[in-house]
Residue frames as qw, qx, qy, qz and C-alpha x, y, z in Angstrom:
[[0.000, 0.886, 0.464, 0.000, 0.00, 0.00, 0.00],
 [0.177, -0.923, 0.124, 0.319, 2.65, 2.80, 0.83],
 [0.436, -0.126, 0.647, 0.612, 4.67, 1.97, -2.33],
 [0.337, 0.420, 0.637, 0.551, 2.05, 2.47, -4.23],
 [0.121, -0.922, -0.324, 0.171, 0.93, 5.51, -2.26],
 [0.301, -0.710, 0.191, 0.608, 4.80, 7.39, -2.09],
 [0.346, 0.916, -0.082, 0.186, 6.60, 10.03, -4.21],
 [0.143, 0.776, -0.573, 0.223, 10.09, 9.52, -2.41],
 [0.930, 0.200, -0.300, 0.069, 11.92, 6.28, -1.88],
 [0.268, -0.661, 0.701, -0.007, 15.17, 5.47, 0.48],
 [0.378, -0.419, 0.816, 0.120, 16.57, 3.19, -1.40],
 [0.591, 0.107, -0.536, -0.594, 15.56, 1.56, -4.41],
 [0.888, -0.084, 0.025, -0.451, 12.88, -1.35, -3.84],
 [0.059, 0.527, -0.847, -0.032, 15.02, -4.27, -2.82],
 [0.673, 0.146, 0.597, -0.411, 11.82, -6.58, -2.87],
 [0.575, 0.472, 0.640, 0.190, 10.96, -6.41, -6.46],
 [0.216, -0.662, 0.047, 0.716, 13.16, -3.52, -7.52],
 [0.252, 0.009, 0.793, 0.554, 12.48, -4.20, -11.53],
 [0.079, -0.571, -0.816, -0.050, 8.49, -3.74, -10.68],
 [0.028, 0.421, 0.380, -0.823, 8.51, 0.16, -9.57],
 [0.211, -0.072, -0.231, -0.947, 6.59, 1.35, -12.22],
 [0.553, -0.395, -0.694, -0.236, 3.70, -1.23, -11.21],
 [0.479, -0.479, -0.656, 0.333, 4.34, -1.23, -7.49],
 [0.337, -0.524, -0.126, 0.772, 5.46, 2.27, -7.10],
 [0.320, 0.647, 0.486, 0.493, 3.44, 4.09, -10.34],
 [0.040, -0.983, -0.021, -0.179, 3.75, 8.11, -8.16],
 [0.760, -0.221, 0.045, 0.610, 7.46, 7.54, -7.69],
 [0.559, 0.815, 0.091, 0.123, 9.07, 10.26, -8.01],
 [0.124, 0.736, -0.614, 0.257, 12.64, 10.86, -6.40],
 [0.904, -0.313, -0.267, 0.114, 14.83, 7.99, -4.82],
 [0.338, -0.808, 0.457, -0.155, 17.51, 8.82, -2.31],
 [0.837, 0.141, -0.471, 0.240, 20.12, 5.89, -3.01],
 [0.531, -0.810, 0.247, -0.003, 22.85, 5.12, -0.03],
 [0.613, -0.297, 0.425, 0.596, 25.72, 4.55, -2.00],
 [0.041, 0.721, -0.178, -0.669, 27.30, 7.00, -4.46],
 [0.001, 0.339, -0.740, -0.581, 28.08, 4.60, -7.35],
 [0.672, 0.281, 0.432, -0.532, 24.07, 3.68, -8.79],
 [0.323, 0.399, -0.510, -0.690, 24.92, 3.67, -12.15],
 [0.129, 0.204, -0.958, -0.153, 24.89, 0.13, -12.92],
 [0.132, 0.258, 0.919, -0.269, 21.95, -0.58, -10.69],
 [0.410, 0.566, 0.041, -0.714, 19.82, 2.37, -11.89],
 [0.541, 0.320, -0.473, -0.618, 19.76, 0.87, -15.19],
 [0.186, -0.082, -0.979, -0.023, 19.56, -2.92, -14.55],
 [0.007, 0.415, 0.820, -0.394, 16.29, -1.67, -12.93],
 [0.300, 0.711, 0.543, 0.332, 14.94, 0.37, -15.88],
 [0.096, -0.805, -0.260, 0.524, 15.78, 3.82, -14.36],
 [0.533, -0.026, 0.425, 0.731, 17.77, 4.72, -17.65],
 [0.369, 0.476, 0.475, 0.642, 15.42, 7.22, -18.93],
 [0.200, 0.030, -0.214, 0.956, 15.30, 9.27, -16.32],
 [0.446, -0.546, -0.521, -0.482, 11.72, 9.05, -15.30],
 [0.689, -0.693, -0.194, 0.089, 12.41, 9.14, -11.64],
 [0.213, 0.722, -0.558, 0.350, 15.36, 11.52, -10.35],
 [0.933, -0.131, -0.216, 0.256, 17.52, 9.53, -8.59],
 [0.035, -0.854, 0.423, -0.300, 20.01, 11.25, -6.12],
 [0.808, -0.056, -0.527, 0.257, 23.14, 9.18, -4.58],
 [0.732, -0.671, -0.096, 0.068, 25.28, 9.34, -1.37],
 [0.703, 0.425, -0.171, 0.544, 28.15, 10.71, -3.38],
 [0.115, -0.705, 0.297, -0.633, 30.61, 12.18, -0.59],
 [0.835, -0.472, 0.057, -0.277, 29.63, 10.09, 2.27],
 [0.912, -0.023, 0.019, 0.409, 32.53, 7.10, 1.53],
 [0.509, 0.779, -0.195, 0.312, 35.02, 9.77, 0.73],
 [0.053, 0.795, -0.538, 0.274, 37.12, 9.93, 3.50],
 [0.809, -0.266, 0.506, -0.135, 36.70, 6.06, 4.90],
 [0.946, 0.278, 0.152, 0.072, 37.97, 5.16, 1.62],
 [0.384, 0.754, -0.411, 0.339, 41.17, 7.39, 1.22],
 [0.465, -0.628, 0.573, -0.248, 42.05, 5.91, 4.69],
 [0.937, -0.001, 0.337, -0.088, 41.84, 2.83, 3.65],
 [0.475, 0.739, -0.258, 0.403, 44.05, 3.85, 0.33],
 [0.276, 0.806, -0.467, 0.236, 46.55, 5.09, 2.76],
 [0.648, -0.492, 0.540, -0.217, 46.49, 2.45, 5.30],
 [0.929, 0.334, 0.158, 0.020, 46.89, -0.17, 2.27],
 [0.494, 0.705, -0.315, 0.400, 49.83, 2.02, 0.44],
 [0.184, -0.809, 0.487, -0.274, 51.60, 2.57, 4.16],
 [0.861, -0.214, 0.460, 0.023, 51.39, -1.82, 4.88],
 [0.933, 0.150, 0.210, 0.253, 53.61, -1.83, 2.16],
 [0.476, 0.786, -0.148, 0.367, 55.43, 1.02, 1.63],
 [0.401, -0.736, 0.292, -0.460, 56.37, 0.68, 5.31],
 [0.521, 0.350, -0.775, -0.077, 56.67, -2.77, 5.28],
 [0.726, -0.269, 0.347, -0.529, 54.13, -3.65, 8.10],
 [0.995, -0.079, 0.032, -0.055, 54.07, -7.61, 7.13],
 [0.645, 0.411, -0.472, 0.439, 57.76, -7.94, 7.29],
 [0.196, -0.389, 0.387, -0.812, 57.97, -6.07, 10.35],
 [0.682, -0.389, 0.333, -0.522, 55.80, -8.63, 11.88],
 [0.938, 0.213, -0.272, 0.013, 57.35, -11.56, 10.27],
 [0.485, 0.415, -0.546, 0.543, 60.62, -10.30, 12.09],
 [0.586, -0.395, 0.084, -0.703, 58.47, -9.78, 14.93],
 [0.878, -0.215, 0.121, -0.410, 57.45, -13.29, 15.13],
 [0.911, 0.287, -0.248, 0.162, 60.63, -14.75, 14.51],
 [0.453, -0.824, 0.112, 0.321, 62.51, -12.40, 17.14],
 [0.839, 0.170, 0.250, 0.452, 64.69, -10.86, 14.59],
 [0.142, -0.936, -0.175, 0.270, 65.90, -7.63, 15.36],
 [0.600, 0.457, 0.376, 0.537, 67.32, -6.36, 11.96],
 [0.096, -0.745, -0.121, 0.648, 68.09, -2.82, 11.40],
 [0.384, 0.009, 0.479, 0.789, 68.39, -0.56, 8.21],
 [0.102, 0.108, -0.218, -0.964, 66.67, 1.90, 6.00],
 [0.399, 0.485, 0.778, -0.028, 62.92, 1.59, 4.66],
 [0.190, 0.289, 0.434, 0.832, 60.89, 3.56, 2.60],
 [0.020, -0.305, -0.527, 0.793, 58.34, 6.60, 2.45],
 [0.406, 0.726, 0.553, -0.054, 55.29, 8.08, 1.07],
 [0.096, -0.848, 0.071, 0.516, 56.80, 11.37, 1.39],
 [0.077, 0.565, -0.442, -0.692, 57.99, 12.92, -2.51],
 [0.487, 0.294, 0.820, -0.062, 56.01, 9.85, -4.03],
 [0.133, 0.112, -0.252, -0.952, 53.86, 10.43, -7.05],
 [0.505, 0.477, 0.662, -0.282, 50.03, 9.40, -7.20],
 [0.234, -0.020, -0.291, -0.928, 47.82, 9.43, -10.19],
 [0.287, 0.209, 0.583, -0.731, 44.53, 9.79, -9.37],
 [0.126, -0.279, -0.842, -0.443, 41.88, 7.81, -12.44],
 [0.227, -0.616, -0.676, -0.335, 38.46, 10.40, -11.11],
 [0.251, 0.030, -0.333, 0.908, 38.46, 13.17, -9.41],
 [0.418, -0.570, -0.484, -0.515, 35.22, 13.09, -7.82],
 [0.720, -0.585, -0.117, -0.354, 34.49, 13.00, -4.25],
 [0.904, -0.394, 0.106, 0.131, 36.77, 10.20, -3.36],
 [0.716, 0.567, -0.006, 0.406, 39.04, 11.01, -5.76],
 [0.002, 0.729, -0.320, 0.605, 39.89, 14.50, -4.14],
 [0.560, -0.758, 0.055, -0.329, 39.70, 13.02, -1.09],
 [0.956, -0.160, 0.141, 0.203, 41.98, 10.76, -1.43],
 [0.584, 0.705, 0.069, 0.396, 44.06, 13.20, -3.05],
 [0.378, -0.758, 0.210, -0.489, 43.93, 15.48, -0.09],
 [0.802, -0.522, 0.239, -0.165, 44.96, 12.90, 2.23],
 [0.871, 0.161, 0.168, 0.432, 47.88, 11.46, 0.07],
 [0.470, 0.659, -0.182, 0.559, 49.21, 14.85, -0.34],
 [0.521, -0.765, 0.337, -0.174, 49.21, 15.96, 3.50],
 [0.912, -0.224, 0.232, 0.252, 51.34, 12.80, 3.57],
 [0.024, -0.655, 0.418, 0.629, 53.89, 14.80, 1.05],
 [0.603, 0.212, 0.752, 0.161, 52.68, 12.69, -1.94],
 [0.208, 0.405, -0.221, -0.862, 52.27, 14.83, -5.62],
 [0.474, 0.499, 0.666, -0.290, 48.92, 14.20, -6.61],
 [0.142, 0.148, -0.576, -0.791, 48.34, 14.54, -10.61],
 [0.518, 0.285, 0.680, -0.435, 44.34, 13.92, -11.28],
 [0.213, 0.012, 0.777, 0.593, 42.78, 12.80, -14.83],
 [0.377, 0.469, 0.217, -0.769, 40.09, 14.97, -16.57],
 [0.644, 0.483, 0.566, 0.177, 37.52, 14.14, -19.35],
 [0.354, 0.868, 0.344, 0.060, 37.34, 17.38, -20.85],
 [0.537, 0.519, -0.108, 0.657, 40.71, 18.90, -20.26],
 [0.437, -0.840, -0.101, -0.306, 39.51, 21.00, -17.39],
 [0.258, 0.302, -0.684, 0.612, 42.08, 22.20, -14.47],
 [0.663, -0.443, -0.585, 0.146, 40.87, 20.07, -11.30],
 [0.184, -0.855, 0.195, -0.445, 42.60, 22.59, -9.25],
 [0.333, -0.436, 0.688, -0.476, 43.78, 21.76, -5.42],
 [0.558, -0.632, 0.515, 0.156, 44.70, 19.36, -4.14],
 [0.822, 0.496, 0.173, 0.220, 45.73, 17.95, -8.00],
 [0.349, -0.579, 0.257, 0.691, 49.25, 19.33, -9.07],
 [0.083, 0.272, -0.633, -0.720, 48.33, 18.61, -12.57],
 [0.692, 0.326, 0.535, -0.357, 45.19, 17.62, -14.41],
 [0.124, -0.347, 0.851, 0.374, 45.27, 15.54, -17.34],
 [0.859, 0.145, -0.159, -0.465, 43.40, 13.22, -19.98],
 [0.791, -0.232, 0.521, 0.221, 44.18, 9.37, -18.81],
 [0.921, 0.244, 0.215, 0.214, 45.17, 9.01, -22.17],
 [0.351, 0.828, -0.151, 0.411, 47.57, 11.16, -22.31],
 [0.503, -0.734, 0.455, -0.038, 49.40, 10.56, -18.59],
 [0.356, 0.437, -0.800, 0.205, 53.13, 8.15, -18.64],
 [0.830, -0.331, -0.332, -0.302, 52.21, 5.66, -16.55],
 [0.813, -0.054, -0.254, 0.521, 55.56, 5.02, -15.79],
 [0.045, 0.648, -0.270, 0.711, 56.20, 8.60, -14.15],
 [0.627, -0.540, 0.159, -0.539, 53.58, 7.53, -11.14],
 [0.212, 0.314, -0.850, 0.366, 54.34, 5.48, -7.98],
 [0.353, 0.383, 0.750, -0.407, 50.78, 4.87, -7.08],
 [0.349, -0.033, -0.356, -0.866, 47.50, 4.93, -9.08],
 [0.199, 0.345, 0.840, -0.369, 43.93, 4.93, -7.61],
 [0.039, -0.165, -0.580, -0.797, 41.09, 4.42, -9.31],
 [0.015, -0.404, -0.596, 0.694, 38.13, 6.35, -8.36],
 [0.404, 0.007, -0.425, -0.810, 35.95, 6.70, -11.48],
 [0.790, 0.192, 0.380, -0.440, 32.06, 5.50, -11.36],
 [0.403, 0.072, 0.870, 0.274, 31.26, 2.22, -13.37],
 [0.468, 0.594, -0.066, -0.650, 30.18, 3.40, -17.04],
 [0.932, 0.229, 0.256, 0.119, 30.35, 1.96, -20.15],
 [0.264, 0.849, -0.394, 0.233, 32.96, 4.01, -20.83],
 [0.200, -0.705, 0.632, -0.251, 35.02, 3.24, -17.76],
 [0.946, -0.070, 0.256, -0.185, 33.61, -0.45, -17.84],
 [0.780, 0.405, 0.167, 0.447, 37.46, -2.34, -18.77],
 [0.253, 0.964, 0.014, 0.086, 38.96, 1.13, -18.64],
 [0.311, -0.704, 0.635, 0.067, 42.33, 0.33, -16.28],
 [0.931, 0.248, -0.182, -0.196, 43.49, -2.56, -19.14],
 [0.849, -0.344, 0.098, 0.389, 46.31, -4.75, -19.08],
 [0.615, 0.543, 0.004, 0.572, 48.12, -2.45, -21.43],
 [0.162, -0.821, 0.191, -0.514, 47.88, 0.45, -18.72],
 [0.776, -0.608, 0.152, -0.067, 49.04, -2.05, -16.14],
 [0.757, 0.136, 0.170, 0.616, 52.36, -3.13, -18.31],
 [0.303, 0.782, 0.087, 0.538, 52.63, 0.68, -18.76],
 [0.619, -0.735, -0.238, -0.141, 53.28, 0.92, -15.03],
 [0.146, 0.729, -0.593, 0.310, 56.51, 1.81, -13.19],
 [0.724, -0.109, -0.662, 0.160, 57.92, -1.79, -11.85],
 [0.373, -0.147, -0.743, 0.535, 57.03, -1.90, -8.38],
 [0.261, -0.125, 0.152, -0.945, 54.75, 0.77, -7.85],
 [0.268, 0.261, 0.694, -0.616, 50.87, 0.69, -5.97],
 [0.285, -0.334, -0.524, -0.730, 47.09, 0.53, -7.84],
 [0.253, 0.212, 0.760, -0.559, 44.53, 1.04, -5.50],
 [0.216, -0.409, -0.663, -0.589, 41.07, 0.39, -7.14],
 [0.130, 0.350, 0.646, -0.666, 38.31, 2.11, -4.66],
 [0.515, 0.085, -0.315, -0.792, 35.91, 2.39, -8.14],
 [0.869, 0.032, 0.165, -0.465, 34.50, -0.93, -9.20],
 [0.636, -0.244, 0.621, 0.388, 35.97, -4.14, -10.19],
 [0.772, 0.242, 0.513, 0.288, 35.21, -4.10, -13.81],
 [0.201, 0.963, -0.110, -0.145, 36.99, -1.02, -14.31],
 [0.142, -0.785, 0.601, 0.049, 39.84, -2.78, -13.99],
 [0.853, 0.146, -0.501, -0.027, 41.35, -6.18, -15.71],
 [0.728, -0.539, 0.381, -0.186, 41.88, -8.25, -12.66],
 [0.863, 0.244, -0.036, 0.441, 43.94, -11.07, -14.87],
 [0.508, 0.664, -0.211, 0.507, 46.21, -8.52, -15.63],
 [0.257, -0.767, 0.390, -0.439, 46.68, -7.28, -12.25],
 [0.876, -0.361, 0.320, -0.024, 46.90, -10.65, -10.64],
 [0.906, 0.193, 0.014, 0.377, 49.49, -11.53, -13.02],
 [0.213, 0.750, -0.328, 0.533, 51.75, -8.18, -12.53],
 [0.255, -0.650, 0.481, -0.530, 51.95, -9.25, -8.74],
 [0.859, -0.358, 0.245, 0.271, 52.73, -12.95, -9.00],
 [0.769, 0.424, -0.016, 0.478, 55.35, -12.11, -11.19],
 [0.433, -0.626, -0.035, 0.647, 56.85, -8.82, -8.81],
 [0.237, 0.522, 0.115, 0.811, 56.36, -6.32, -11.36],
 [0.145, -0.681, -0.016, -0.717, 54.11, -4.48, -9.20],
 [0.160, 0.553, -0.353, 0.737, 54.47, -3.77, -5.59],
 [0.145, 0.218, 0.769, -0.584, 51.27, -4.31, -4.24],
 [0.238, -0.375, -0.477, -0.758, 48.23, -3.68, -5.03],
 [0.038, 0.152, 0.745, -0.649, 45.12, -2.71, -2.68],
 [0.166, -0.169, -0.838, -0.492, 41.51, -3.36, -3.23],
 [0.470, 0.095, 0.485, -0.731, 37.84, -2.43, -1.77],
 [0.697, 0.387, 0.111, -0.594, 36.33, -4.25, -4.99],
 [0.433, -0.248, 0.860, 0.107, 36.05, -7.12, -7.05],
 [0.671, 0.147, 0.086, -0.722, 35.19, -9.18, -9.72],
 [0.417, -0.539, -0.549, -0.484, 32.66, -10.78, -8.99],
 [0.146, -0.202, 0.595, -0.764, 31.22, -9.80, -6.05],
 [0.424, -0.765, 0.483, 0.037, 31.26, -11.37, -3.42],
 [0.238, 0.717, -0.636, -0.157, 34.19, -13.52, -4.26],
 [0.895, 0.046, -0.236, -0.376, 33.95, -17.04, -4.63],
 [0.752, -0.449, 0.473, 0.091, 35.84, -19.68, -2.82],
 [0.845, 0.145, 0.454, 0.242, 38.68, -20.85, -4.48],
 [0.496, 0.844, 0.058, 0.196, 39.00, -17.83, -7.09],
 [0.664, 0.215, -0.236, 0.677, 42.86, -16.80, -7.95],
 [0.088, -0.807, 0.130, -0.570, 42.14, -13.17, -5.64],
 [0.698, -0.651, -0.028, -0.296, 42.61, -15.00, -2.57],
 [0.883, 0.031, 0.077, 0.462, 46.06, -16.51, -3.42],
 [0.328, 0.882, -0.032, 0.337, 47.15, -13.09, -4.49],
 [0.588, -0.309, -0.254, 0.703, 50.56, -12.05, -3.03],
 [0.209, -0.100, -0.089, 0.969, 51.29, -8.38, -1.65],
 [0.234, -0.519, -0.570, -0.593, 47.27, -7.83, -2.08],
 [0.141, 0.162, 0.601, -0.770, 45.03, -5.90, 0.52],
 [0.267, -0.278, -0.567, -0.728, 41.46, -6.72, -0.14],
 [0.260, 0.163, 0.426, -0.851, 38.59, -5.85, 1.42],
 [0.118, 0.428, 0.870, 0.215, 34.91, -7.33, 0.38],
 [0.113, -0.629, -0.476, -0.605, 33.57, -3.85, -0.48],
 [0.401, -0.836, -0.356, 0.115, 33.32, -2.77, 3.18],
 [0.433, -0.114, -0.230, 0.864, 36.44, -0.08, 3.59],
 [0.144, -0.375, 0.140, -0.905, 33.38, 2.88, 3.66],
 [0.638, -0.561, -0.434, -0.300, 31.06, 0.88, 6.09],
 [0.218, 0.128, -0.601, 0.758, 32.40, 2.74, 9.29],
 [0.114, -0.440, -0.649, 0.610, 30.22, 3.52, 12.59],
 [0.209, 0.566, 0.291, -0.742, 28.79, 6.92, 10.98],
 [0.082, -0.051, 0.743, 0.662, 27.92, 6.08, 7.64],
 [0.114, -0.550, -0.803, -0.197, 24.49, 5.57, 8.23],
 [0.070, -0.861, -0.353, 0.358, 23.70, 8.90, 10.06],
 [0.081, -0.338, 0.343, 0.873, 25.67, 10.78, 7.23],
 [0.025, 0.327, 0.856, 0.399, 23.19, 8.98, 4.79],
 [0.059, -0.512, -0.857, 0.027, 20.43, 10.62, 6.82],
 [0.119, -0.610, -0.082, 0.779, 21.68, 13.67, 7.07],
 [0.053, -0.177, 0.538, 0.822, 22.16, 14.01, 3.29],
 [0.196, -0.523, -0.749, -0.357, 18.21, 12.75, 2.82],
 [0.272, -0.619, -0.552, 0.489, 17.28, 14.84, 5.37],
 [0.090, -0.523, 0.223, 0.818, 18.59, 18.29, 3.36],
 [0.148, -0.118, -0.720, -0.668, 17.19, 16.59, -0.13],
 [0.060, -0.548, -0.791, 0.263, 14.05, 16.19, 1.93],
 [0.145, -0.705, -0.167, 0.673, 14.01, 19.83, 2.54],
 [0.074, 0.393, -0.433, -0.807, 15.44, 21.36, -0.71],
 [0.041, -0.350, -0.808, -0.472, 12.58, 18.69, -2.64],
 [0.128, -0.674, -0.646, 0.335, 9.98, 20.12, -0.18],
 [0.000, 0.676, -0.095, -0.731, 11.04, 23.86, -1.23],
 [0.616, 0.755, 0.145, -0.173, 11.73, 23.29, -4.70],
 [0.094, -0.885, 0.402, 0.216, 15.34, 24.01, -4.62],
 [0.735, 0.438, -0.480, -0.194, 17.68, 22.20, -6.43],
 [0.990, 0.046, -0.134, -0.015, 18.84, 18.27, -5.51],
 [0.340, -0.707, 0.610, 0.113, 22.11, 17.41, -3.82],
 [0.308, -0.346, 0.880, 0.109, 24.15, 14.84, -5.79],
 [0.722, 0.445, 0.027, -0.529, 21.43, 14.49, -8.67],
 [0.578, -0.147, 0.768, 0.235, 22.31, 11.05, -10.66],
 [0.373, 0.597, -0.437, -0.561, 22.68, 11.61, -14.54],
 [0.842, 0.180, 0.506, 0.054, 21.44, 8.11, -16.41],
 [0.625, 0.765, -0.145, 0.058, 23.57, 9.87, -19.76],
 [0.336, 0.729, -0.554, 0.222, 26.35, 10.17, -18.08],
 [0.831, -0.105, -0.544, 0.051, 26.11, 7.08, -15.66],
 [0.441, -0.164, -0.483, 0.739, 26.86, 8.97, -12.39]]
């Protein structure tokens, strides 16, 4: 009865989310609670843009650059050695390494993107970020760039942080991962199939690359058995590095203001674009 009664949604229908135009025929705004919809918005017909659709972009942004830097420091620091020498009582001395004069490129420079930008440079890291249109990103970016145009081999990290499009769907290939400076970092905090997972799993059994750290997969969730779990020098995570303690009362805040600004008239926070899949 109140499905078929409402105009505003938290959360698309997770009953029979394919059915809103039947169950839910005065829909008119949904309030997602995660930032990246694309994908689902259309598997569930939203693609022409009959129903605005606002996400939660902003919310993950700074649980996921921690994660990014807590991934890039267990190896750039050498945290599992350090406890291997640990548990062997082996009290070694000598040099290590640092974030500090690093280079990052940043693959989106949305939300998480900058945020992760912002939080890799405080660390002295030089943050370069990758534009569609040519556009200067500004702060905290040092440079702003088309991907197809960056060296690959200049950077000592790269995190992707683009939404899943069909564009971007495939977008980090193996060629960009052979293009890579030997040993260096990818963090992926977008989706898995932005990235060719073969390719990565094979750059890090072989020790080209460094390490690699991960909030995503594909598939999700990850099947027993599958080659990600064998992975060496891998941090992965099953998709949870933004599910912290206050995620859910940011969520409500941010419906709570679209509540308000739909109630006035005023314009949508974080408005979701089915053309441009974000």
């Amino acid at each position: 009865m109140h499905l078929s009664e409402a105009q505003i949604a938290f959360e698309f229908d997770w009953n029979e989310p394919k059915k809103w135009r039947e169950n839910s025929p005065n829909l008119r705004w949904v309030q997602a609670a995660q930032a990246g919809v694309g994908a689902r918005a259309e598997s569930y017909g939203h693609g022409a843009g009959q129903v605005q659709i606002t996400t939660a972009a902003g919310v993950h942004a700074k649980p996921l650059a921690e994660f990014a830097l807590a991934g890039l420091l267990n190896f750039v620091r050498q945290l599992p050695e350090l406890e291997h020498r640990k548990n062997i009582q082996q009290w070694n001395t000598g040099p290590s390494n640092t974030l500090f004069g690093k280079r990052a490129l940043v693959v989106g420079a949305g939300n998480i993107g900058r945020e992760t930008a912002a939080t890799l440079s405080f660390m002295g890291v030089h943050c370069d970020g990758t534009t569609r249109r040519g556009k200067d990103l500004g702060e905290p970016f040092e440079r702003s760039m088309p991907l197809q145009e960056c060296d690959l081999g200049d950077y000592d990290i790269v995190v992707l942080a683009c939404p899943l499009t069909a564009e971007t769907r495939g977008l980090y290939s193996r060629q960009k991962i052979s293009a890579m400076k030997p040993g260096s970092f990818l963090v992926n905090l977008a989706r898995g199939p932005v990235l060719d997972q073969d390719a990565l799993l094979d750059a890090l059994e072989t020790g080209r690359l460094g390490g690699a750290v991960l909030d995503v997969a594909d598939p999700e969730p990850l099947p027993a058995g599958h080659r990600l779990w064998r992975a060496p020098n891998l941090v992965l995570s099953p998709h949870t590095a933004a599910n912290v303690s206050a995620e859910n009362s940011r969520i409500i805040d941010m419906l709570i203001e679209n509540l308000r600004r739909y109630l006035t008239g005023e314009e949508l926070i974080n408005v979701y674009d089915p053309e441009r899949g974000y």
